[in-house]
Each structure stands twice: as C-alpha cells, then as structure tokens.
VEXNU-379914 format. One line per 5 residues: their letters; for each residue y, x, z of C-alpha. Coordinates in Angstrom, 2 decimals, padded with zeros to 5 digits. Example, Ala and Ser with C-alpha at 12.3 -4.5 7.8 and 13.67 -1.06 7.14 Angstrom:
% residues 2
as	-004.50:012.30:007.80  -001.06:013.67:007.14
//
This chain:
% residues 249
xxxxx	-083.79:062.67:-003.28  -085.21:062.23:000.18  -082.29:063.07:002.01  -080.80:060.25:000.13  -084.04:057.95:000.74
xxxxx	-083.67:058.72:004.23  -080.05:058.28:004.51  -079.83:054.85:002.91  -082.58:053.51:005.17  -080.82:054.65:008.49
xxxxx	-077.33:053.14:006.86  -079.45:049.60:005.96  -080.93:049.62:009.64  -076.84:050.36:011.56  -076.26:047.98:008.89
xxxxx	-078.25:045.31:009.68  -078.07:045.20:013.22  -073.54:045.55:012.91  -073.17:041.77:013.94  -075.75:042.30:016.62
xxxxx	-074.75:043.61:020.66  -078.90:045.19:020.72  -078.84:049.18:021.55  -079.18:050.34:017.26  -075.27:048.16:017.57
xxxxx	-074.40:049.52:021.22  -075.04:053.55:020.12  -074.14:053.50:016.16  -071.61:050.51:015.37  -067.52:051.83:015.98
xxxxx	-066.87:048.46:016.57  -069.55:047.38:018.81  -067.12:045.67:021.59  -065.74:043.51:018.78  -068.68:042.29:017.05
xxxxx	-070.73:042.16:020.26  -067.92:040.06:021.97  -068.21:037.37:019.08  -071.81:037.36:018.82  -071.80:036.71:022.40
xxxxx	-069.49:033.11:021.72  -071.87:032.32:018.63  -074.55:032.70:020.73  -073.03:030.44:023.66  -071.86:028.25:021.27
xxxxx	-075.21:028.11:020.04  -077.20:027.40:023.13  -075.13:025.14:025.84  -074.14:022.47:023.41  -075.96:019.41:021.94
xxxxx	-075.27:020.34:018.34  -077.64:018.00:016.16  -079.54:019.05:013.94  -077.11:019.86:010.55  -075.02:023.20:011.26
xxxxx	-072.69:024.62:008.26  -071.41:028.28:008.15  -068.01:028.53:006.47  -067.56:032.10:005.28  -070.96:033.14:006.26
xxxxx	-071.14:036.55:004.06  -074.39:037.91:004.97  -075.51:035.10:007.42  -075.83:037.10:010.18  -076.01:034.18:012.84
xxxxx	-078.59:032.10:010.92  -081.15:033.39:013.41  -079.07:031.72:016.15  -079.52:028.04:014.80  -082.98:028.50:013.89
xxxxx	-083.43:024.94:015.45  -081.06:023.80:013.07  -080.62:023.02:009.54  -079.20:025.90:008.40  -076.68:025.72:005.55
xxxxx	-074.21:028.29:004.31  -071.45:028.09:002.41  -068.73:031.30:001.02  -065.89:031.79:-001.66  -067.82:032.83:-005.01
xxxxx	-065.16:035.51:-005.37  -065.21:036.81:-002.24  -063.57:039.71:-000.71  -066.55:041.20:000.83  -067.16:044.66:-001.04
xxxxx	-070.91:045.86:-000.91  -072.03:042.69:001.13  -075.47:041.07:000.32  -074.08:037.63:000.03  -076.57:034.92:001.69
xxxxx	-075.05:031.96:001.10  -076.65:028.82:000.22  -073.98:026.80:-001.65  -070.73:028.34:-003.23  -067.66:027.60:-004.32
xxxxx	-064.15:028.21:-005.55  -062.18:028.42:-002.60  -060.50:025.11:-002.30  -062.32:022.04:-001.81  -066.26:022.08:-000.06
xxxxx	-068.93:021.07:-002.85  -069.91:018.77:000.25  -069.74:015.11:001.25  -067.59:014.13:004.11  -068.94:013.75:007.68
xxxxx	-072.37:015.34:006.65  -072.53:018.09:009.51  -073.04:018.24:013.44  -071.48:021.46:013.71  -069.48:023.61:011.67
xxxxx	-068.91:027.42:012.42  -066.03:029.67:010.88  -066.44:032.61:011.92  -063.27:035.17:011.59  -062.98:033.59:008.40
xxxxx	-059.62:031.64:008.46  -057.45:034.61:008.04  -058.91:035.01:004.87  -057.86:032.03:003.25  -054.67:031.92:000.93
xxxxx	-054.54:028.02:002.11  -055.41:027.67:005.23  -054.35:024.20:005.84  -056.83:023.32:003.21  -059.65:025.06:004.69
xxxxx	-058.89:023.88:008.13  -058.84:020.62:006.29  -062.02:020.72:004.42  -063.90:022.03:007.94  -062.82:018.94:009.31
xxxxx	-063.40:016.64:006.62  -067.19:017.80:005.98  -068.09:017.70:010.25  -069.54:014.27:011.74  -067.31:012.28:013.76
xxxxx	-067.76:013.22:017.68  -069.11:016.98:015.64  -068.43:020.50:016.77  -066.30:022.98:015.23  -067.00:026.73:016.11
xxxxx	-063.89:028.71:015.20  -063.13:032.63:015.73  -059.89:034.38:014.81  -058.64:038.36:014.96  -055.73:038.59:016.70
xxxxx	-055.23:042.74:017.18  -057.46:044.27:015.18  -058.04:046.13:011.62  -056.86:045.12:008.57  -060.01:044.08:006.80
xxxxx	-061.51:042.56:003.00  -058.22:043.63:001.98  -056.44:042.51:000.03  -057.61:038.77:001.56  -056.60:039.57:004.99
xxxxx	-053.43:037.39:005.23  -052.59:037.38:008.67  -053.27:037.24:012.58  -053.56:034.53:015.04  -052.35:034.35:018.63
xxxxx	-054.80:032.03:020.93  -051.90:029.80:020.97  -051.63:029.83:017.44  -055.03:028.71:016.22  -054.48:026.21:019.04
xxxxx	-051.81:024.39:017.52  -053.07:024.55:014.25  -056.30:022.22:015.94  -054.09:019.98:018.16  -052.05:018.27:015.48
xxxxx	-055.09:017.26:013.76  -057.77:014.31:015.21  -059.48:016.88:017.28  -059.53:017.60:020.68  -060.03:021.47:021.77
xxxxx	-062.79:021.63:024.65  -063.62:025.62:025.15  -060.47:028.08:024.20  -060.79:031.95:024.94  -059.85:035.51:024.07
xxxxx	-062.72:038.15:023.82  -061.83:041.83:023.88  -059.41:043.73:026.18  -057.19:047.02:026.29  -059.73:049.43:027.04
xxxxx	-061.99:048.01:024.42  -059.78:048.13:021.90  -058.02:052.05:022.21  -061.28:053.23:022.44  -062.52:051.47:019.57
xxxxx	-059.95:052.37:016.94  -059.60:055.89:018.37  -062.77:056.08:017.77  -062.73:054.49:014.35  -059.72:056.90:013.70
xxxxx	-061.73:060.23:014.85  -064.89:058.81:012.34  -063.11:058.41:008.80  -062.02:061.84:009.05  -065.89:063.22:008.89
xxxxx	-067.12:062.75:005.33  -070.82:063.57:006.42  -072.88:060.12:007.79  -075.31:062.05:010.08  -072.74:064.32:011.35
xxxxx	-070.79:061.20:012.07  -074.40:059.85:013.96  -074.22:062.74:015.73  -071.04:062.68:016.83  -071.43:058.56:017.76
xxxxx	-074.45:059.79:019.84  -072.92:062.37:021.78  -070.03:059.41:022.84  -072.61:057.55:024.19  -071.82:058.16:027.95
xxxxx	-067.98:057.36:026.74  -069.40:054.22:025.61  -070.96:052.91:028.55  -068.04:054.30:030.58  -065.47:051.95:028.35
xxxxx	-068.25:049.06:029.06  -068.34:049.30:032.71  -064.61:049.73:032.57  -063.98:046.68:030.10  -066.09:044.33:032.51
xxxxx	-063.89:045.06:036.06  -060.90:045.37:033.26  -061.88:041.47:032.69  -062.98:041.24:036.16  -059.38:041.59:037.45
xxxxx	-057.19:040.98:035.04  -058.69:038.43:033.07  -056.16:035.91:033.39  -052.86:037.82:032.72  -054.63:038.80:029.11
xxxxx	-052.25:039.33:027.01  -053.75:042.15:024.64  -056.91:041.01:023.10  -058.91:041.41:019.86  -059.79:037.94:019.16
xxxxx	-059.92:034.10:019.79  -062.46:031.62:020.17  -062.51:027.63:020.16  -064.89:024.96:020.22  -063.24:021.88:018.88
xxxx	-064.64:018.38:019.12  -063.82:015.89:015.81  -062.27:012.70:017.50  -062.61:010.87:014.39
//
C-alpha cells in the first residue's frame, strides 16, 4: 500500500510537469525535446505579442499552458468525447466536436495546440478557430509532423510545414511567424529511447534507467543546438510545426 502511495505521487509529479522543459521534464519525460520545443513557441507566443486580453485554448486537455496567459482571460474549450485516456480534463466549456458553443469574433487570440490532427473535419475546425478570433486576432497553431502515433484511434494524420501553410493561406489570414521545432538527433534519440522504455514493465526501474541517461541527455541537447546551429535552414526532418496567423478580416 505504500509502495503504491509512493508510486502514484512520483507518476502525478513526472506527470504534471510532462508539458513543462523545468529539470523534473529534462531528467524523467521520454519526450522532453518534443514537449519542451512546443512549450518554448507557447511561451514566445505568449510573451512578444500584443494579444488582448480574451485568449481561447482549442483542445486544451489538461490546460497545461493556462499559467502562460495568466494576464489573460483564460478560456478553454475540448471535444466532450475526447480521445485523451486517463487525462484530467480542464476545460472550461465543451462541446460536440463540430461547431464552437461560442459567438463569432469574441477572442484576441486563439491557440490550438497539436490539436488539428485530431479532428475528423478539419476544415471545420480550422473554420470555427477562425470564425470565433477578433478581426486583426492571433491564431497560435502547432502540428506533428514525424512523430508517434498518439490518442489513437483520433490521430488522423501528419502535416508538413508547407502543409498547415496552405491550409491558412487560402483563408482571410495572413501567416506572420512559420517554423519547425525538433531535429534528427532529437528525434532518434527520443523514440529509441521511448522504444528501450515500454519494454521495462517496472516504473522505478524505468526512473532508474531514465536517470542513468542523463549525461546522454544533455549530450543529445548540446548536440541538437549546433545540429540547429548549422543546419537549421536545410531542415528537412523535424518533429513539428508552428504558426502564428493574423485574422485579416
């Protein structure tokens, strides 16, 4: 019984801090580079632009960037059947998955965070962000492009950079930050690692083992930043996408 005790509260506390790139994320989370590399555009996204004060997260499962818009009016909004097994849902509003229980034009900034692929009708949701953000508003989009299949079976598909692009630019929106987040080295050691993990059935010895690959770990980061340092424009194997779209009208 305490071993149990004990072992939930170390699972809640990895668990907890799995969106985060803070040291508990850095030594225990398998996919630290991933989720550290989007936090990293949330919290960019969060801080360098003049974002008013009403911000909407589309998708936001357990809210894990609420903290992030703390200036803001917070308001989140996810699927009522959602995909997300074991998740403490924190949404403020839900609904059924096709139109927004919200009135048009009614937010400064809208974030959808790897959320899109998701959706059986994308076009709608893409749609319905747009339709609910303020003229001249922000939209905050990110997108998996090589990475785990994930909330099966609602993971639909994968977006190249130039693919989520077009989807914006035929709409009345103008794209005004684009980028891909995560590399090659990031990624093999990531899902090697992920691969060597879900073959131990014990959570501490997996700890253990996580612990003892911590000088790996901050080998593959110093590696990943010259990685981007030098090859950062002929990127053509990444994990992910990010945009920051601007509603025209």
């Amino acid at each position: 019984m305490f071993c149990e005790e004990i072992k939930l509260r170390v699972y809640k506390c990895i668990k907890s801090n799995f969106y985060s790139n803070n040291l508990i994320s850095f030594v225990f989370n398998v996919s630290y580079f991933n989720r550290s590399n989007i936090f990293k555009e949330v919290s960019r996204f969060a801080k360098e632009n003049r974002i008013g004060n009403e911000v909407l997260d589309v998708g936001c499962g357990e809210s894990p960037y609420k903290h992030l818009f703390d200036k803001h009016k917070y308001t989140g909004l996810d699927i009522e059947l959602s995909g997300h097994a074991g998740v403490n849902m924190a949404a403020d509003i839900y609904y059924d998955g096709k139109e927004f229980p919200l009135v048009s034009n009614s937010f400064d900034a809208v974030i959808c965070t790897e959320v899109i692929t998701h959706s059986f009708d994308q076009d709608l949701l893409i749609n319905e962000i747009l339709r609910v953000t303020k003229p001249q508003g922000l939209i905050f989009v990110t997108t998996p492009f090589l990475w785990l299949e994930n909330e099966a079976p609602y993971d639909n598909n994968r977006f190249t950079l130039f693919g989520i692009v077009n989807r914006f630019s035929r709409l009345d929106c103008e794209i005004i930050y684009k980028n891909k987040y995560g590399n090659l080295v990031e990624l093999v050691y990531q899902l090697l690692l992920i691969f060597l993990l879900k073959r131990i059935p014990f959570i501490f010895l997996r700890l253990c083992i996580q612990i003892l690959f911590l000088p790996l770990t901050l080998l593959v980061s110093i590696l990943s930043f010259i990685f981007d340092r030098f090859w950062r424009t002929e990127k053509v194997v990444y994990t992910g996408s990010v945009l920051v779209i601007r509603k025209t009208r």
